[in-house]
C-alpha positions as CSV (number, residue, x, y, z in Angstrom):
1,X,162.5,-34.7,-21.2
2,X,165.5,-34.7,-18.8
3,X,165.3,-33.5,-15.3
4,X,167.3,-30.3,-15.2
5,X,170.1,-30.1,-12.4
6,X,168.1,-27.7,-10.0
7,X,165.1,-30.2,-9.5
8,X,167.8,-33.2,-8.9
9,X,169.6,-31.4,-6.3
10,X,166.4,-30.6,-4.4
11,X,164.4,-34.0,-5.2
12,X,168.1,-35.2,-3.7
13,X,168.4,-33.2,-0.6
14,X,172.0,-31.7,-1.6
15,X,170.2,-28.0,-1.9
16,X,166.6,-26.8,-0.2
17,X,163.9,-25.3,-2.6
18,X,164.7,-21.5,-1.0
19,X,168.5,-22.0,-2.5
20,X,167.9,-23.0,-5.6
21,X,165.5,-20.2,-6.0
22,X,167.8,-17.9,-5.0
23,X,170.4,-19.5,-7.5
24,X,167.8,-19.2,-10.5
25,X,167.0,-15.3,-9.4
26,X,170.7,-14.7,-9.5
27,X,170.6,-16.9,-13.1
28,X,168.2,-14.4,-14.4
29,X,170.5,-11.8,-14.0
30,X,173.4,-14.0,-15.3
31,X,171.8,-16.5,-17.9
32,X,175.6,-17.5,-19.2
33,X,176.5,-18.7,-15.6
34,X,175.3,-22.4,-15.0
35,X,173.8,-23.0,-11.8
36,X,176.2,-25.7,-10.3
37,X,178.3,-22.8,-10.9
38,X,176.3,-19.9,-9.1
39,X,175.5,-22.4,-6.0
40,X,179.1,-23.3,-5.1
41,X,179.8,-19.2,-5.7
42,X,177.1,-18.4,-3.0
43,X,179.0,-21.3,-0.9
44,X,175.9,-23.8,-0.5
45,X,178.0,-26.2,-2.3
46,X,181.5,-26.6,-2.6
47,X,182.9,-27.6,-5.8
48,X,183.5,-31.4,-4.9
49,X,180.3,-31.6,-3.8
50,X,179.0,-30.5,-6.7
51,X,181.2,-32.6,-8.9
52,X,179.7,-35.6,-6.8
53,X,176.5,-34.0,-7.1
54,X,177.0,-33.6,-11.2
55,X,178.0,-37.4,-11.4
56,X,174.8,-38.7,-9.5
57,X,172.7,-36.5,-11.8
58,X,174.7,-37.9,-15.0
59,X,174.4,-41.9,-13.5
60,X,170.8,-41.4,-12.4
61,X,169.8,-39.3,-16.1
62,X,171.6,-41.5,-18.2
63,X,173.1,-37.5,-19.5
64,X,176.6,-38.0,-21.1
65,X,178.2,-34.7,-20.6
66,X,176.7,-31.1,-19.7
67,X,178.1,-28.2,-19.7
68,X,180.3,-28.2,-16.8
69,X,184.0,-27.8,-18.9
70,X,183.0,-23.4,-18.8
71,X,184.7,-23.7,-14.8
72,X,185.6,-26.7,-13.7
73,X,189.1,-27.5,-14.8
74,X,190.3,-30.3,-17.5
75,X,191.3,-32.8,-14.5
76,X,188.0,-32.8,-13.2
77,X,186.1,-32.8,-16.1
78,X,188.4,-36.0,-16.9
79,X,187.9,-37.8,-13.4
80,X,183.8,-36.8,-13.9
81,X,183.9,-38.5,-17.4
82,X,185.8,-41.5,-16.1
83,X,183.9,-42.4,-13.2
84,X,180.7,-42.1,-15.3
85,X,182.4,-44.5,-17.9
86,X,183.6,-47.0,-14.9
87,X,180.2,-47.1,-13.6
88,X,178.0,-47.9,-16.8
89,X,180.9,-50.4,-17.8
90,X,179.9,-52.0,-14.1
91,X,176.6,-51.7,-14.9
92,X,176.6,-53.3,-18.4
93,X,178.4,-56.2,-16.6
94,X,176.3,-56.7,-14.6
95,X,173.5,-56.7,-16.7
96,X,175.5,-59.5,-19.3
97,X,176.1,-61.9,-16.5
């Protein structure tokens, strides 16, 4: 099972417990919104922070893609993707050598 992008940011230190509870409360209300989405809106994160944030997660998980195209726009959806390709190509070099 994958860890879900709430517990990583607070296992992580980038958001306390309180926030994300507050995020999830406002989520209840809002199920469509994703969460990355609802903390930068409430100002705990700003949106390159979450995009770094979002690429730890997808490094650490091993997750491909999530749902992050809904707000974020096409350039940094692209520059998410690469870096996440660039890394595991580092990392499967490394591993081969």
């Amino acid at each position: 099972m994958k860890m879900r992008v709430g517990k990583f940011l607070v296992d992580n230190g980038i958001i306390t417990k309180d926030q994300l509870r507050e995020a999830l409360d406002l989520q209840s209300d809002n199920p469509e919104r994703l969460i990355g989405e609802i903390l930068v809106t409430m100002g705990v994160l700003t949106k390159e922070e979450l995009v770094m944030a979002l690429e730890a997660y997808m490094m650490t998980t091993g997750t491909e893609t999530i749902h992050v195209d809904e707000w974020l726009d096409q350039e940094e959806i692209d520059m998410l993707i690469e870096k996440i390709k660039s890394q595991n190509q580092k990392n499967n070099a490394t591993f081969n050598e």
